[in-house]
C-alpha positions in Angstrom: 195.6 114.7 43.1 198.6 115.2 41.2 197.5 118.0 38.5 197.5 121.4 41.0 196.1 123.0 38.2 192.5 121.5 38.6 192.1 122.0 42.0 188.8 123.2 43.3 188.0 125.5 46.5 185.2 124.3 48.4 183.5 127.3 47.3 183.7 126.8 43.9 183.1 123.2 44.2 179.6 124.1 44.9 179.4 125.9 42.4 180.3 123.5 40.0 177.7 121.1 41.7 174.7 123.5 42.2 175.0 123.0 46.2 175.9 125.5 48.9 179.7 125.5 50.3 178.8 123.8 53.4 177.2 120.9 51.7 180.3 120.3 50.0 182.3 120.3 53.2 179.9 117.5 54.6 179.9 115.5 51.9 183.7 115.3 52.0 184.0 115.6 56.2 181.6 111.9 55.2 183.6 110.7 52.9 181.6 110.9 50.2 183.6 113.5 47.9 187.5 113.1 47.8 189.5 116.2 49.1 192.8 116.7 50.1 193.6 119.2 53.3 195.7 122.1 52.9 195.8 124.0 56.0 191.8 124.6 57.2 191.4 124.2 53.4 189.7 122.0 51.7 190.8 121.0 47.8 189.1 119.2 45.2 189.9 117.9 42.0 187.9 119.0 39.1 187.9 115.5 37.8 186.6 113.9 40.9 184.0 116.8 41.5 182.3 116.1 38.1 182.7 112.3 38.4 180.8 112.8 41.8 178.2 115.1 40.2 177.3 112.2 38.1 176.4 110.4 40.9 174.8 113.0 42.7 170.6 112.3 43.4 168.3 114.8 41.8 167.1 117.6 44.5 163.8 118.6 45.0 160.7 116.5 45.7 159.5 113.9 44.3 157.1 114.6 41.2 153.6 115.0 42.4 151.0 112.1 41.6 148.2 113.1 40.1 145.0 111.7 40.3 144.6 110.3 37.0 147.0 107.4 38.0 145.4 106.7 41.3 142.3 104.3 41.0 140.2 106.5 43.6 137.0 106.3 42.1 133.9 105.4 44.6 131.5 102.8 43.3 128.0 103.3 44.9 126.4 100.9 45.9 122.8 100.6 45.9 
């Protein structure tokens, strides 16, 4: 990280991501998002927090099924 001038807070790392600050902190406490420790802070670099949001998984659940797709249908037999 040697451009100072893109360096990220935690805070508004997860902001640029769309995930709370603690989320951030785990994912780099993990290893999964590259920081640098200043203190009890935690830094990011702008470049590596949008390469990582690139990589990120969508949130949410997973689209619903509906039951068009599913072959339910009952055959009666007689």
């Amino acid at each position: 990280m040697d451009n100072w001038e893109d360096v990220l807070t935690a805070q508004e790392a997860g902001h640029l991501l769309g995930i709370s600050t603690e989320r951030v902190l785990q994912y780099a406490r993990g290893g999964r998002l590259s920081h640098v420790r200043k203190g009890k802070q935690y830094l990011f670099s702008r470049q590596d927090v949008e390469q990582f949001k690139t990589t990120m998984q969508p949130r949410g659940r997973p689209a619903r099924r509906d039951n068009k797709s599913c072959d339910n249908t009952r055959i009666r037999l007689e």
